[in-house]
Structures are given as C-alpha cells and as structure tokens.
Residue frames as a rotation matrix with the C-alpha (Angstrom) as fourth column:
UNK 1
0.725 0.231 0.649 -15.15
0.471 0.522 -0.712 -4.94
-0.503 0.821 0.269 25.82
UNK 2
-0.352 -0.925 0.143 -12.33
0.629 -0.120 0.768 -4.42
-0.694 0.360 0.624 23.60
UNK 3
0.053 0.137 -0.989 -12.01
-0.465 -0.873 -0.146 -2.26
-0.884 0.468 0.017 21.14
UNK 4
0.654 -0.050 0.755 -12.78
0.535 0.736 -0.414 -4.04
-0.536 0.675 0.508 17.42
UNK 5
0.827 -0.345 0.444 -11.17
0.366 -0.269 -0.891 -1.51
0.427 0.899 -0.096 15.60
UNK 6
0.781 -0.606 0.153 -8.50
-0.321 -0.179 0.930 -0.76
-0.536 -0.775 -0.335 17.82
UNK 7
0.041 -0.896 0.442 -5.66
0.248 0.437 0.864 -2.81
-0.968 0.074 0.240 15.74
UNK 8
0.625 0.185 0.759 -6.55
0.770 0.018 -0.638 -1.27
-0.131 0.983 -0.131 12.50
UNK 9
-0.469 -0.852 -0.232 -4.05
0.751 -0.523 0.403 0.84
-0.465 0.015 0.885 10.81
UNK 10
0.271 0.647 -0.713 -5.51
0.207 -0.762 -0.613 4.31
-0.940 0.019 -0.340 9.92
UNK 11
-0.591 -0.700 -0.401 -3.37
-0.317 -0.255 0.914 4.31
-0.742 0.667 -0.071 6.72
UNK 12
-0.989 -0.083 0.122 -4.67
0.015 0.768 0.640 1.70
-0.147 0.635 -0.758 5.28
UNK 13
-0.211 0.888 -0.408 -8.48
0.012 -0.415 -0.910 3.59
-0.977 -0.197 0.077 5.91
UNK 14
-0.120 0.227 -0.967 -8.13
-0.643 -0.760 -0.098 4.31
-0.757 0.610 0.237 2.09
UNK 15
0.943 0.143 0.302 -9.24
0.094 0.755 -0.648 1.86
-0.321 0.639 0.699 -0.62
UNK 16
0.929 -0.325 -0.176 -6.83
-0.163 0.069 -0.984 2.91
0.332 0.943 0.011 -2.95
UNK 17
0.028 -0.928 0.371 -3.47
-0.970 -0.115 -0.215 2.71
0.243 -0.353 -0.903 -0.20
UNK 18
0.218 0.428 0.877 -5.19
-0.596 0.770 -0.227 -0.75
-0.772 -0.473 0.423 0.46
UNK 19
0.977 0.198 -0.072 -4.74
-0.132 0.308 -0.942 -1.39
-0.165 0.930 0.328 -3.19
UNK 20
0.548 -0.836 -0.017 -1.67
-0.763 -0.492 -0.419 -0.44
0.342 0.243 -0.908 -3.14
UNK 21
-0.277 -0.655 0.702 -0.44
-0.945 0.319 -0.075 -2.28
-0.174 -0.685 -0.708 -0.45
UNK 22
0.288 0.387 0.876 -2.31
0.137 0.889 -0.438 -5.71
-0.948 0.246 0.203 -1.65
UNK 23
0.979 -0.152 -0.134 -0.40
-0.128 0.049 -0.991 -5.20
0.157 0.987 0.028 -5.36
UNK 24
0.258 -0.938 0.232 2.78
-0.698 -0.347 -0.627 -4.79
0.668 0.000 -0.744 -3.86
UNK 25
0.392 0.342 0.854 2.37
-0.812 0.565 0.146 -7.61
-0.432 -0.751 0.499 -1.57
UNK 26
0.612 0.219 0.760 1.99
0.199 0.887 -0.417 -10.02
-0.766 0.406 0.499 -3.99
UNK 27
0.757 -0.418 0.502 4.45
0.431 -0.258 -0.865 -8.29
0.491 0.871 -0.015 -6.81
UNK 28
0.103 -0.831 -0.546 8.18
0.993 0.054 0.106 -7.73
-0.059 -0.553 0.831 -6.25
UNK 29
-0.664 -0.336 -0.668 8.29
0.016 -0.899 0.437 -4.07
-0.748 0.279 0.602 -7.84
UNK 30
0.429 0.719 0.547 5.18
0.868 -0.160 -0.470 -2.51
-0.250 0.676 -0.693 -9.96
UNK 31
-0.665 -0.341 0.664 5.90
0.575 -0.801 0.165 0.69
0.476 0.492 0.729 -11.96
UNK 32
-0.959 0.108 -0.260 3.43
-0.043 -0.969 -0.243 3.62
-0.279 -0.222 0.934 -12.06
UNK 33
-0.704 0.408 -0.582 2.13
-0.669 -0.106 0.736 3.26
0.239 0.907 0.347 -15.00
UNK 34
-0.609 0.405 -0.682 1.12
0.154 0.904 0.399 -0.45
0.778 0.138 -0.613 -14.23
UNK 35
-0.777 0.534 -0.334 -0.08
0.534 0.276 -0.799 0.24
-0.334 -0.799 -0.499 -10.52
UNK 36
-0.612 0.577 -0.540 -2.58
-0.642 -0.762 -0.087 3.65
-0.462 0.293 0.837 -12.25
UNK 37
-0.519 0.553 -0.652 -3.91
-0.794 -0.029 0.608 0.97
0.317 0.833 0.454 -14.38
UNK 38
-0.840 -0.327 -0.434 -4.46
0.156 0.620 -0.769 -1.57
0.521 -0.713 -0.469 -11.97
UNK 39
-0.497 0.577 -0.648 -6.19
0.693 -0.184 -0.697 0.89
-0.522 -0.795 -0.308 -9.58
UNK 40
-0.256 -0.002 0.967 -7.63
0.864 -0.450 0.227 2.90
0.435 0.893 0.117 -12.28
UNK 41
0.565 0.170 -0.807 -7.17
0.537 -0.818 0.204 6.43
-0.626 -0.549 -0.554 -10.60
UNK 42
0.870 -0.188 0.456 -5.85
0.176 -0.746 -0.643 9.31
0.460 0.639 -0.616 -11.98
UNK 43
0.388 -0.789 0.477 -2.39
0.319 -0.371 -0.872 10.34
0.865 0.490 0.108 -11.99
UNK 44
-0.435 -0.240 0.868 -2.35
-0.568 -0.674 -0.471 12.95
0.698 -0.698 0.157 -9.06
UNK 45
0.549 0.481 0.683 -4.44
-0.770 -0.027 0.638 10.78
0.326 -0.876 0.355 -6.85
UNK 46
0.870 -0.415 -0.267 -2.34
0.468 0.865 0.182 8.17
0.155 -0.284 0.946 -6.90
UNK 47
-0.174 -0.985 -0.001 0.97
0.395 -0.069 -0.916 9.72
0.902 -0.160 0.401 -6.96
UNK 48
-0.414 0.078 0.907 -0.52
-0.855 -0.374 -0.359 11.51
0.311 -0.924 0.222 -2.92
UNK 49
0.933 0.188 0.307 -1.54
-0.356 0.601 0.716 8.45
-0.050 -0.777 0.628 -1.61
UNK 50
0.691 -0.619 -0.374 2.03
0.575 0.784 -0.236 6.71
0.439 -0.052 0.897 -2.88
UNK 51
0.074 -0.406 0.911 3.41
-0.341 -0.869 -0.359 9.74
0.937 -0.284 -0.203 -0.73
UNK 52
0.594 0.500 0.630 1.36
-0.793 0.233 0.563 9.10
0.135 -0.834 0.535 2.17
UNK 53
0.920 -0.146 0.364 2.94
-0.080 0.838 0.539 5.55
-0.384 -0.525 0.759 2.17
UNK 54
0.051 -0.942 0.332 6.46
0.481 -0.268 -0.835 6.60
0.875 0.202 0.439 1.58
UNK 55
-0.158 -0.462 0.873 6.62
-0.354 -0.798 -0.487 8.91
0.922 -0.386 -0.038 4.01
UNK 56
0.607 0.487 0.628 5.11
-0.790 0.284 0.544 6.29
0.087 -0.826 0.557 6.46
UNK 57
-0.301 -0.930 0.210 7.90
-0.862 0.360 0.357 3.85
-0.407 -0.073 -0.910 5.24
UNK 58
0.164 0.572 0.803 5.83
-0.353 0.795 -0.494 1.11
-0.921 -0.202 0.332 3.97
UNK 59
0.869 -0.179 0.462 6.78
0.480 0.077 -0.874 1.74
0.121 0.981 0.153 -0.03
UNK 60
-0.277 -0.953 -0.120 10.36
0.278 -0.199 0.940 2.23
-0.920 0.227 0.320 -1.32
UNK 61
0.947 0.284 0.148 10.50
0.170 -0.052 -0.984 4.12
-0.272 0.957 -0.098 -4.70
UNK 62
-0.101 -0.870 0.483 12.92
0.454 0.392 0.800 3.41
-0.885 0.300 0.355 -7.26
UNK 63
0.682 0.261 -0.684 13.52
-0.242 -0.801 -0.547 6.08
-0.690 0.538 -0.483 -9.83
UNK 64
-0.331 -0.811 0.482 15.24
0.369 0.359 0.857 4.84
-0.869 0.462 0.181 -12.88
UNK 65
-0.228 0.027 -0.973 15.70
-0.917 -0.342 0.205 5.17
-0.327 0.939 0.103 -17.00
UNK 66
-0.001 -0.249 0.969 14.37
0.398 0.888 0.229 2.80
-0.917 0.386 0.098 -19.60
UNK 67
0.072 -0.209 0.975 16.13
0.790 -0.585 -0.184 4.51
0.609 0.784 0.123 -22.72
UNK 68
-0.742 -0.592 0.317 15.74
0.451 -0.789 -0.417 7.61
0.497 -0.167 0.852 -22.13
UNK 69
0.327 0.905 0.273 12.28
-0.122 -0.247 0.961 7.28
0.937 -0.348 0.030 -20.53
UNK 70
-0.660 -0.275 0.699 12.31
-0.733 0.035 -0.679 8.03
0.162 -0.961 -0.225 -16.75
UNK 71
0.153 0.576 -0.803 10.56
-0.073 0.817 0.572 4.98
0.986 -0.029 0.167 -14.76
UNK 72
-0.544 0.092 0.834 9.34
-0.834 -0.165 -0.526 4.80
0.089 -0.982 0.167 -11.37
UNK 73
-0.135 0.267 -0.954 8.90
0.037 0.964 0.264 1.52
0.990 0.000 -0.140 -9.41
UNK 74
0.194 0.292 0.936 7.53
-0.968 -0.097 0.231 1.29
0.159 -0.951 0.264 -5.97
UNK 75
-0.242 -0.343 -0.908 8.12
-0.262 0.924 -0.279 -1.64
0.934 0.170 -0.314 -3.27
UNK 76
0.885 0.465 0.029 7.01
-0.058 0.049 0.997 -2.86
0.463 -0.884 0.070 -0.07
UNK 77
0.050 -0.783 0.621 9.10
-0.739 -0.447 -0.505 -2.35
0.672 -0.433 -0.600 2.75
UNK 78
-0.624 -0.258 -0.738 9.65
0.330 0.769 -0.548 -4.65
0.709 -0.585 -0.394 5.57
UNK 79
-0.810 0.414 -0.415 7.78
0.241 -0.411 -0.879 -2.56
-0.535 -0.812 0.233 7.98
UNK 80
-0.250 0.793 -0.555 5.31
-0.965 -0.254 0.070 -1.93
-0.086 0.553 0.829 5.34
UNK 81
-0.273 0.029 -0.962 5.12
-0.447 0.882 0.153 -5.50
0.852 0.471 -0.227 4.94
UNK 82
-0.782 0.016 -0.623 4.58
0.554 0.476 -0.683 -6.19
0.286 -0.879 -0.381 8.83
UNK 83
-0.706 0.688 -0.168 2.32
-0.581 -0.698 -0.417 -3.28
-0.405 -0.197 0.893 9.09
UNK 84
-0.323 0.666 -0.672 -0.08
-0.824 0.151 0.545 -4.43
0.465 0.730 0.501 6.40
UNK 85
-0.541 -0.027 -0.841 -0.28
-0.405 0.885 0.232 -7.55
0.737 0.465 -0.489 7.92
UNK 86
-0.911 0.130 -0.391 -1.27
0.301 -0.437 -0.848 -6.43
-0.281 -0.890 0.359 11.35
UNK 87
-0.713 0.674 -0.191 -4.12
-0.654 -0.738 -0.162 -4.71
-0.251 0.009 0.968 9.70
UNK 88
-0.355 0.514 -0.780 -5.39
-0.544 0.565 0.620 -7.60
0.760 0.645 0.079 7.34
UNK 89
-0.845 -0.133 -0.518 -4.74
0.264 0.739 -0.620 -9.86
0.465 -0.661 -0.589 10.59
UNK 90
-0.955 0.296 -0.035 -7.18
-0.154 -0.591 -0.792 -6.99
-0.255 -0.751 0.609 12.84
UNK 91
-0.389 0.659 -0.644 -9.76
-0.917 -0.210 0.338 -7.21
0.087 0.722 0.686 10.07
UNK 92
-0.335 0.403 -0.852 -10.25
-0.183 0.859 0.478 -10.91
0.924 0.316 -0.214 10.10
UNK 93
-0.846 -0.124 -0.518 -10.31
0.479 0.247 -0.842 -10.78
0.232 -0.961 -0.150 13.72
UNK 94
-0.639 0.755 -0.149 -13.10
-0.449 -0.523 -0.724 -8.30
-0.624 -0.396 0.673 13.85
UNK 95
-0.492 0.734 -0.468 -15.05
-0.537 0.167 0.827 -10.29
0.685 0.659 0.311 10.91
UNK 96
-0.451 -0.095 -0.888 -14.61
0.064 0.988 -0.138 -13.29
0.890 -0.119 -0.440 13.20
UNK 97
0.567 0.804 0.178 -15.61
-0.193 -0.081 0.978 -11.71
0.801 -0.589 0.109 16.22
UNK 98
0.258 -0.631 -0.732 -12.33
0.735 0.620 -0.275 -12.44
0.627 -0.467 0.623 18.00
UNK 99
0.892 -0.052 0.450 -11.50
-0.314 -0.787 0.531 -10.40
0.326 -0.615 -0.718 21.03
C-alpha cells in the first residue's frame, strides 16, 4: 500500500505558509501589511514563516519605497508555484482515496 501522505510537501504542514501560498496564488504581488491582515498573525510570526518560504524558493520578496515609506511585496515563484500544486494535487488524491 502506498504511502497517502507520501506526496505532501512538509512546508506547506503549516496553516499559515498554506495561507500564504493560497494568497499569492491567486494575487500577483501582496504587501505585508495586506498578507498580516489577511492571515491575521502577528508581525514576527509571519515575517519566519515568509523566511521559511524564501529560503525554500517558493516566494520572491520585493523591497521597495512608497514616499518615503519602505514597502515589502512578496510573490510566488515558479517552483513555488509547481510545488504548491503538487501538494494541493497529493491532498485531493488522499481525500479521494487515489493510490
């Protein structure tokens, strides 16, 4: 018998990187601000999980000015974008019962 969970990405183990990655999906480029309110979390818990998927390659961050305010935008990667999908894909497969 196969493993069911076998195609799941450990990354994506975490609601809130799940969140992530299912806002950024669907949205060309969220800020900070917008993704904190979104997922209401706090500050610090979100800015170590959008590490976690940086440093795995899946989010691109984009550090800019509006005025003289600094502004940080995050994006899905391609490989973050294939990754995720793999997982979502694994999931339905184990709802379904597919082997």
């Amino acid at each position: 018998m196969k493993n069911p969970i076998g195609n799941l990405n450990k990354i994506f183990d975490s609601r809130i990187r799940l969140g992530v990655m299912s806002i950024l999906m669907v949205n060309e480029e969220v800020s900070f601000n917008d993704l904190k309110q979104m997922m209401e979390v706090t500050d610090g818990n979100l800015a170590s999980h959008l590490v976690n998927l940086e440093e795995n390659g899946f989010i691109k961050v984009h550090k800019g000015f509006i005025g003289r305010k600094t502004n940080t935008t995050y994006s899905i990667t391609k490989a973050g974008e294939k990754a995720f999908r793999e997982h979502i894909e694994a999931l339905e497969n184990m709802i379904k019962g597919v082997r």
